[in-house]
N, C-alpha and C positions, 0 to 999 in steps of 0.2 A: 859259681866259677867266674874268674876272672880270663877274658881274650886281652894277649898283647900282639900287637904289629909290630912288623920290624920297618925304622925309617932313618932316613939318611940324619945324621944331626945339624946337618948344613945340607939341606935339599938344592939339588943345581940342574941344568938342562940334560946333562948326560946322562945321567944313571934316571932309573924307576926309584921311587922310593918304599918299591915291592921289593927284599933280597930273598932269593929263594935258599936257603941254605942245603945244604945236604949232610951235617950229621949234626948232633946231640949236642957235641964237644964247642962245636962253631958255637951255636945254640947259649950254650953255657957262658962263653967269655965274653957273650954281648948281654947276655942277663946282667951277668958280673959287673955291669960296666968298664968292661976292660977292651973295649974295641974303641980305637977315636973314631970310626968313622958313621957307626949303625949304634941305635939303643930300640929298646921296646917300649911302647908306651902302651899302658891301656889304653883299651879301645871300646869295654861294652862289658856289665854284668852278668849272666846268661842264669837263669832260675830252673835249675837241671844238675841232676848226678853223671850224665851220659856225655863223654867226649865227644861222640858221633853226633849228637841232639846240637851243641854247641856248636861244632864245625857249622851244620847246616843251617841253623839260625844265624848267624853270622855272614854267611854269604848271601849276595844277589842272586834269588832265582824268577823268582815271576814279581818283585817289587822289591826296593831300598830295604834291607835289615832290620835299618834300625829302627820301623815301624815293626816289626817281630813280636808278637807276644812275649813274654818270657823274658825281656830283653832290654836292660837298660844301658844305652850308648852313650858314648863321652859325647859334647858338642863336637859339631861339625861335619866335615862329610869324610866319610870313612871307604876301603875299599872293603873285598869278600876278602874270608881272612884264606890261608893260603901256605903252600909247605916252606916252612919255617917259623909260621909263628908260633906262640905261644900261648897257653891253658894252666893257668891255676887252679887246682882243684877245693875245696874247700877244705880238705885235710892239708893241704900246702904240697901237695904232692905237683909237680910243675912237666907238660906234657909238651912236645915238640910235634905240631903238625907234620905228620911225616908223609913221603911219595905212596903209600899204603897207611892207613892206620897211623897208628902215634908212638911216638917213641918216649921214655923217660929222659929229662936231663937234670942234674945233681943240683937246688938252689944253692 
């Protein structure tokens, strides 16, 4: 599976370059590249079938991620991933970290 984060494409003082979305459809038109202001970038491999295995390998809990077994991270320093990002499955099926569980959104 593939983890993407969402980031500002011009990072500035004001905003986080965390956006937390709240639906699928948001989700979708920054996939699309159709937002000027947020895109997704990889962020980290994850060697697992389980969305839940992934969420959790991906986040800082008791050390950096991207030491994780399982787990190969793009360079750099990365945050935990977080509700709006996004999960590629290896069927291409594309998952939106949601405030519960995960949502589907349409590639």
């Amino acid at each position: 599976m593939i983890v993407y984060h969402t980031k500002l494409r011009k990072p500035n003082e004001r905003l986080s370059e965390c956006l937390f979305l709240l639906s699928p459809s948001r989700a979708q038109t920054i996939w699309r590249d159709a937002d000027p202001e947020y895109v997704y970038v990889p962020v980290a491999a994850v060697f697992s079938k389980d969305l839940e295995v992934a969420f959790q390998l991906t986040n800082h809990i008791d050390s950096a991620w991207n030491n994780n077994p399982n787990v190969e991270a793009a360079p750099g320093k990365q945050r935990s991933t977080s509700v709006g990002d996004l999960i590629r499955k290896s069927d291409g099926t594309l998952w939106m970290v949601d405030f519960a569980g995960f949502s589907q959104v349409q590639a």
